[in-house]
C-alpha positions in Angstrom: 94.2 117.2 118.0 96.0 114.2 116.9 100.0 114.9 116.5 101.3 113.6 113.6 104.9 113.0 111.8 105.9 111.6 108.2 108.7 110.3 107.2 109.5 109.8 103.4 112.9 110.4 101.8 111.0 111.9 98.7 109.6 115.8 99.3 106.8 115.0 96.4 104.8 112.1 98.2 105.7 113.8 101.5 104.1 116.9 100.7 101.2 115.8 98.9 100.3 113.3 101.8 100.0 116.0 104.6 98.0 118.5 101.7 95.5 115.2 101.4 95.5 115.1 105.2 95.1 117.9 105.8 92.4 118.7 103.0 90.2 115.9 104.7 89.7 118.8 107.4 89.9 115.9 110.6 91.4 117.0 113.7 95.0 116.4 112.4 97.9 118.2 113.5 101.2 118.0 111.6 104.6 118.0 114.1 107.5 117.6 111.6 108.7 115.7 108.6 111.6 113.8 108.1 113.4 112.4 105.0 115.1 109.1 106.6 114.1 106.8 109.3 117.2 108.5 111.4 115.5 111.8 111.0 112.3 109.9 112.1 113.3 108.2 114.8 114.7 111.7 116.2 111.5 113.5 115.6 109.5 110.8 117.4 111.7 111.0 120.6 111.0 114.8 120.3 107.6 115.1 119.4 106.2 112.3 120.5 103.2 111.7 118.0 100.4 110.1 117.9 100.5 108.8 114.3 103.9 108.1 112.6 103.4 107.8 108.0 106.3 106.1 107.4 107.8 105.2 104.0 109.2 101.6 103.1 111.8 102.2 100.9 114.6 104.8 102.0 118.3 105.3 101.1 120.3 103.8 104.6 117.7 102.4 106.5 114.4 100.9 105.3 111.2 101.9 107.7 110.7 98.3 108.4 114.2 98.5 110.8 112.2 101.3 113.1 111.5 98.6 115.6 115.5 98.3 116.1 115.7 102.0 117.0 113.3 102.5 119.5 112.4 101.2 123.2 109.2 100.1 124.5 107.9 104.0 125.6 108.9 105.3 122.7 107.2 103.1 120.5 103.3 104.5 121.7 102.2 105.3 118.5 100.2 104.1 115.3 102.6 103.2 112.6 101.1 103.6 109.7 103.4 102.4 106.7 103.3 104.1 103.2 105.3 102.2 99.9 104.8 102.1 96.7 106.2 98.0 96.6 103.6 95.6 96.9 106.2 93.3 97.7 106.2 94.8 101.5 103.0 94.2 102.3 103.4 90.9 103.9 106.2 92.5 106.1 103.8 95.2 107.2 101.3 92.5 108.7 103.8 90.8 109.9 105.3 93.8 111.8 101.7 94.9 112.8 101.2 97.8 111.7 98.1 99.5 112.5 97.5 100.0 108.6 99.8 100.0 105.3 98.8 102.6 102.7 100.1 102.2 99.1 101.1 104.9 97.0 99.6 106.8 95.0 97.3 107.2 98.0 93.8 106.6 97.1 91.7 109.4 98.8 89.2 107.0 99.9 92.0 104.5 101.5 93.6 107.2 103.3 90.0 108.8 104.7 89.1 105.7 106.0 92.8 105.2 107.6 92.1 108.4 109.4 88.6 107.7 110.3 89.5 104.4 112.0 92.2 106.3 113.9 89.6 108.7 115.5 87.4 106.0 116.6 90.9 104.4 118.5 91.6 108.0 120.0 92.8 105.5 123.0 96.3 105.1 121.7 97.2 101.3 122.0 100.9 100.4 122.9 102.4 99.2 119.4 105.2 97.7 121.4 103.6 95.2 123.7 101.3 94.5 120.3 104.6 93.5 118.2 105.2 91.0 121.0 101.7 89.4 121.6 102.2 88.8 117.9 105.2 87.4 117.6 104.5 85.2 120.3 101.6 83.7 120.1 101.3 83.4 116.3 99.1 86.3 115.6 98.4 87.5 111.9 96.6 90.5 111.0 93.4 90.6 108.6 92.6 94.1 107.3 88.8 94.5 106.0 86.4 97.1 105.2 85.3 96.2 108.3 88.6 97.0 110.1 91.7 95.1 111.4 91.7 91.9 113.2 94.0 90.0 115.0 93.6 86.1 114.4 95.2 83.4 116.1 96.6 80.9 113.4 95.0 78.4 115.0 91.4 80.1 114.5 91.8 80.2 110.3 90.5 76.7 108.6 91.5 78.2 105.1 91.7 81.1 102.5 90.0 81.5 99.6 90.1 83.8 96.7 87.5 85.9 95.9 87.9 88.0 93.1 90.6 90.4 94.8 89.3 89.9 97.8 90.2 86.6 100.3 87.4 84.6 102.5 88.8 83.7 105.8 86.9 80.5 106.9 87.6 80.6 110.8 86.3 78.3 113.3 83.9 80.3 114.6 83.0 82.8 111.5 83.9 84.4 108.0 86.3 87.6 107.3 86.1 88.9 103.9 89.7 90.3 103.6 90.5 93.2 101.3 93.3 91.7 100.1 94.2 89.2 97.1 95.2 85.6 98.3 98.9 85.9 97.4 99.3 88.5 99.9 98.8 85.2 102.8 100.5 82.7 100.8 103.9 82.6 102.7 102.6 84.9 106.0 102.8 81.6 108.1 104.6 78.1 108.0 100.9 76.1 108.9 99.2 77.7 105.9 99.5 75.9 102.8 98.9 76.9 99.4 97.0 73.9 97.7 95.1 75.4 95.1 95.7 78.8 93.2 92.0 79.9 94.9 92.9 78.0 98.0 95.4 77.7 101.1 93.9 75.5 104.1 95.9 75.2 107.6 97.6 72.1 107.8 96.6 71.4 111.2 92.9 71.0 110.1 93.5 68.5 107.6 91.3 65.3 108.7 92.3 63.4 105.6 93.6 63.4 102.0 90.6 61.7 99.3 92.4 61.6 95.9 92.8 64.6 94.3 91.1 66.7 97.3 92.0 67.3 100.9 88.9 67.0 103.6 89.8 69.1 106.9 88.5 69.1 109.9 85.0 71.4 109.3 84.0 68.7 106.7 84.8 70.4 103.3 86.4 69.2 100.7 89.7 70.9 99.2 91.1 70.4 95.5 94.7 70.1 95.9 96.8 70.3 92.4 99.2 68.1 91.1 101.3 70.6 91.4 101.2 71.2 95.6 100.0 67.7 96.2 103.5 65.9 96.3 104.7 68.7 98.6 101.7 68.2 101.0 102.0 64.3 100.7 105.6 64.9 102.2 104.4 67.6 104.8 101.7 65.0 106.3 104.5 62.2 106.8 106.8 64.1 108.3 104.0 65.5 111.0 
């Protein structure tokens, strides 16, 4: 069975997050709940789960701090964060999390949440992922397809697609379930140049009027509106 914990100051989404979990019948076993990240932080020490649901937005102490209150043993667990702000979604990749779930829960988002966990029954360190990230400018790209970690390097551009965003990388295509805003400020060498486009600035080969070529040979509409800011980038690089 895989142990897990969740951690949500409300009793409402708490509750009905381990009845959906449970109701999916997987080999899931609940280990304790907690209603701050304190609480949390204490029930992981004791417990030590497998899978940690942890909620966002809490009175004290958000659930983005739970990197600040745990070593490098303790932290050997999937963190799996659950809000109901948008707005937290670029902090979750950036943290790493191994997936963000926003509220209300869809059933289908959270089935496929667990089902990815079963086929990683190989718990990965968290920890010594956090720091690979952070130091070798790693960003995470969650599809249908699963969640992959991209060197910032690797990714020519964005674009939008629908709700959807089209990672051109140097070597293939990711079709990332989520919209283009969510990647607009995840990294200083990505640039927002277009409302359906953001290209890395260290691909740019040249700027032709009112479109920027990079470095795989397509052409790039910038807008007036992000040109003069990208005109200033390039000089000062």
């Amino acid at each position: 069975m895989i142990k897990y914990i969740v951690v949500d100051d409300e009793p409402n989404p708490r509750e009905l997050l381990i009845f959906s979990i449970e109701s999916l019948g997987l080999p899931f076993q609940l280990v304790g709940e907690a209603k701050n990240l304190m609480e949390g932080v204490d029930l992981i020490r004791k417990e030590k789960p497998d899978v940690v649901f942890l909620d966002i937005q809490m009175p004290e102490h958000i659930g983005l701090k739970i990197k600040s209150f745990l070593n490098e043993e303790e932290f050997n667990f999937k963190l799996i964060f659950v809000t109901a702000y948008d707005q937290y979604t670029i902090q979750a990749i950036r943290l790493s999390a191994f997936d963000y779930l926003l509220k209300p829960i869809e059933h289908t988002e959270l089935s496929a949440c667990l089902e990815r966990i079963l086929n990683e029954r190989k718990t990965e360190n968290t920890y010594q992922q956090l720091k690979t990230i952070e130091n070798q400018n790693v960003i995470v790209i969650k599809s249908h397809e699963g969640t992959y970690f991209i060197n910032i390097h690797e990714i020519i551009s964005i674009t939008a697609d629908g709700m959807y965003s089209k990672f051109q990388l140097t070597d293939k295509v990711i079709l990332s379930s989520k919209p283009l805003k969510v990647y607009e400020e995840i990294h200083d060498k990505l640039f927002r140049c277009h409302r359906s486009h953001i290209i890395n600035l260290d691909h740019i080969e040249k700027l032709e009027g009112q479109n920027v070529v990079l470095n795989d040979q397509q052409q790039y509409p910038v807008s007036r509106n992000y040109k003069t800011d990208l005109v200033r980038i390039l000089k000062k690089s």
